[in-house]
C-alpha positions as CSV (number, residue, x, y, z in Angstrom):
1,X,-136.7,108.6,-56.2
2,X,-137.7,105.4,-57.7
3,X,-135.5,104.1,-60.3
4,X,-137.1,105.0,-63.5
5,X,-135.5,101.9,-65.6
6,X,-137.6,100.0,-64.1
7,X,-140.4,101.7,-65.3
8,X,-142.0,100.9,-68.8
9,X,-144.6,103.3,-70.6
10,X,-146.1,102.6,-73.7
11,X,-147.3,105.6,-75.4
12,X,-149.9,104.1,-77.6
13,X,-150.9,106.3,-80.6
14,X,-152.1,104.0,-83.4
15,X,-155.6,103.9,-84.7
16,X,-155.2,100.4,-85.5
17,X,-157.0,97.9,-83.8
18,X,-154.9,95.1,-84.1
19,X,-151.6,97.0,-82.8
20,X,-153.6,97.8,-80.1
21,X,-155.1,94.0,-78.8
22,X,-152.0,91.9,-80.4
23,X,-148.9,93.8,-79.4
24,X,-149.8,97.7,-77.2
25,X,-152.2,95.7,-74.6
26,X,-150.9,92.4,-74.6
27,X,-147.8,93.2,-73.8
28,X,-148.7,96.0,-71.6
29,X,-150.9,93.4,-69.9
30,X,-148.6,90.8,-69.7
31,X,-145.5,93.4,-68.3
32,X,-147.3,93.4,-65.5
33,X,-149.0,90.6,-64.7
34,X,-145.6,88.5,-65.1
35,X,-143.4,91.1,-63.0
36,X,-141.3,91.8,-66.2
37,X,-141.4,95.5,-65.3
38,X,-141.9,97.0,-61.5
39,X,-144.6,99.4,-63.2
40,X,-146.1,100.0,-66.1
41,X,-147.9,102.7,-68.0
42,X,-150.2,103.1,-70.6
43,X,-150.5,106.5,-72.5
44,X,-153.5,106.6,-75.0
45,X,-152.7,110.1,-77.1
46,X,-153.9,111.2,-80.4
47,X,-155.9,109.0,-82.3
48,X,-155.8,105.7,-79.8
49,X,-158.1,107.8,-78.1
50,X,-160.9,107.6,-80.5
51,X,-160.5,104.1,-81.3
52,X,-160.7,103.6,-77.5
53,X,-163.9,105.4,-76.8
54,X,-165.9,103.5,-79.5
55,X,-164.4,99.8,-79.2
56,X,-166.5,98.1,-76.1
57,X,-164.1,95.3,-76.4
58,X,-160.4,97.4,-76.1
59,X,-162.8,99.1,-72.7
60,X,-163.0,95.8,-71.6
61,X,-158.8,95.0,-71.9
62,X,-157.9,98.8,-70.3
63,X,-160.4,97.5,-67.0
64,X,-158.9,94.7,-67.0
65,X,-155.2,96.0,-67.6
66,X,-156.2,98.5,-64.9
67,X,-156.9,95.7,-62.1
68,X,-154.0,94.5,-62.5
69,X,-152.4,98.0,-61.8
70,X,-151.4,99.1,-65.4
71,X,-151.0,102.8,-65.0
72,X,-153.4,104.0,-67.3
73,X,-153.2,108.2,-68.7
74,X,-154.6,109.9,-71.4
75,X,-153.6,112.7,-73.6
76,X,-156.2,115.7,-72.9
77,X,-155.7,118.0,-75.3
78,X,-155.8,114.8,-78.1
79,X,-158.6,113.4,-76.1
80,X,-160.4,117.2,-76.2
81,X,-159.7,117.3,-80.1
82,X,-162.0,114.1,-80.9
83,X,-164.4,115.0,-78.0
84,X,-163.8,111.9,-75.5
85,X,-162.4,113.0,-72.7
86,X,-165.2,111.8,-70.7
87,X,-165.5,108.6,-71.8
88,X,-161.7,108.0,-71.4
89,X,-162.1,109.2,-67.7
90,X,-165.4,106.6,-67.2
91,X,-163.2,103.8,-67.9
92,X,-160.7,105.1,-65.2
93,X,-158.0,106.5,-67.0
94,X,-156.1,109.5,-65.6
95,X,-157.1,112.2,-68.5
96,X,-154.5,115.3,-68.3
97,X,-152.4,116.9,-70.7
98,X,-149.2,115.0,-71.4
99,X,-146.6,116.6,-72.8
100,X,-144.6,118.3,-69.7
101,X,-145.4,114.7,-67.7
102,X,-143.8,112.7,-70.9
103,X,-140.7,115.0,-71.1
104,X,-139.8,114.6,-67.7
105,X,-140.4,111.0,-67.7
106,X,-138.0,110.7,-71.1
107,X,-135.6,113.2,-69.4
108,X,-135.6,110.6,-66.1
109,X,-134.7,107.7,-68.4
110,X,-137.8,105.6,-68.2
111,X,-138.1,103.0,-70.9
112,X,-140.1,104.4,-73.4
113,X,-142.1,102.3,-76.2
114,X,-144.1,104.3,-79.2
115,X,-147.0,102.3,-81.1
């Protein structure tokens, strides 16, 4: 089993466009890039999902976020309630429902961050 404390996830919920390019994806970004975390995950759910699918320049940060092997998931039943699901999935982001896979991950003791 791999050792879930070293393991970050960012559950990124915020609608706000500044959390998300000076604090959810720069330091999601950076987590990885620097090896301050063995893995990293990204969770878009509820209304980051939305801001996501209409903000061409937050699409180009998850592509790059995702090259550099950011996990990146999305929330499907939020995703299905503002009617992008698809274009989350275009941009290569793992589009399911959520809640049973963040409960486990919370009940494993992975390092949890909510924005």
């Amino acid at each position: 089993m791999q050792n879930k404390t070293d393991k970050l996830v960012i559950l990124w919920t915020s609608s706000d466009r500044e959390t998300a390019l000076k604090m959810v994806f720069m330091y999601a970004f950076n987590s990885k890039l620097r090896g301050w975390w063995d893995n990293v995950s990204l969770i878009v759910w509820g209304p980051s999902s939305k801001l996501l699918a209409e903000d061409t320049e937050l699409q180009q940060y998850i592509k790059k976020m995702k090259e550099y092997g950011v996990e990146l998931e999305a929330c499907k039943a939020c995703s299905d309630s503002y009617n992008v699901s698809d274009e989350l999935a275009a941009l290569g982001i793992d589009v399911k429902y959520m809640g049973e896979p963040l409960t486990q991950l919370l009940k494993e003791g992975c390092r949890v961050i909510t924005i």
